[in-house]
N, C-alpha and C positions, 0 to 999 in steps of 0.2 A: 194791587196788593201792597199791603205795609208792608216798609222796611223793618228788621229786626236789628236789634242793638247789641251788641258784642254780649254781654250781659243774659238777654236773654235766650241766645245761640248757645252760648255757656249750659243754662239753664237748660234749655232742651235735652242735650246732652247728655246732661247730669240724670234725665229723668229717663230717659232710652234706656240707658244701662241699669235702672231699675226696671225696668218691663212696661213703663209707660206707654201708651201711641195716642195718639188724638184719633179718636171716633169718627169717621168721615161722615154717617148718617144723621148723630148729633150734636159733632163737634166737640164735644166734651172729651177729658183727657179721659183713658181706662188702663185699667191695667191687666197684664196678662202671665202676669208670674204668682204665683204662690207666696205668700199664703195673703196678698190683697186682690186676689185673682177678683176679674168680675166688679172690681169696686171700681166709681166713677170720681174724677172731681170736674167741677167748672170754673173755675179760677183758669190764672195766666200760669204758664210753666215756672215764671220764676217762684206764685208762692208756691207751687206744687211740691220746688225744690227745697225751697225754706223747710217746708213741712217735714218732707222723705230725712233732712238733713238734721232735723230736730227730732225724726225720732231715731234715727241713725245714734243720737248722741244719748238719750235717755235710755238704748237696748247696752251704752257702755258702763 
């Protein structure tokens, strides 16, 4: 198992508290909150966060 780097520990983090998990059957990140319920991405957590955090900033 790879090591994870401060940054992307950070990153997980960041995306749990949006309702993220990783998918254990396909791996891919999903989400379980409202209203991205059911949506998948496959990327690394860190863009997943970039993203969450970009639209975070465009709903300001």
């Amino acid at each position: 198992m790879a090591f994870k780097t401060p940054h992307e520990t950070a990153a997980e983090a960041k995306i749990a508290k949006a309702g993220w998990k990783r998918d254990k059957k396909t791996n891919l990140w999903k989400c379980f909150r409202e209203p991205d319920r059911g949506k998948t991405f496959s990327g690394t957590a860190v863009e997943l966060a970039r993203i969450l955090d970009d639209k975070a900033a465009a709903q300001s």
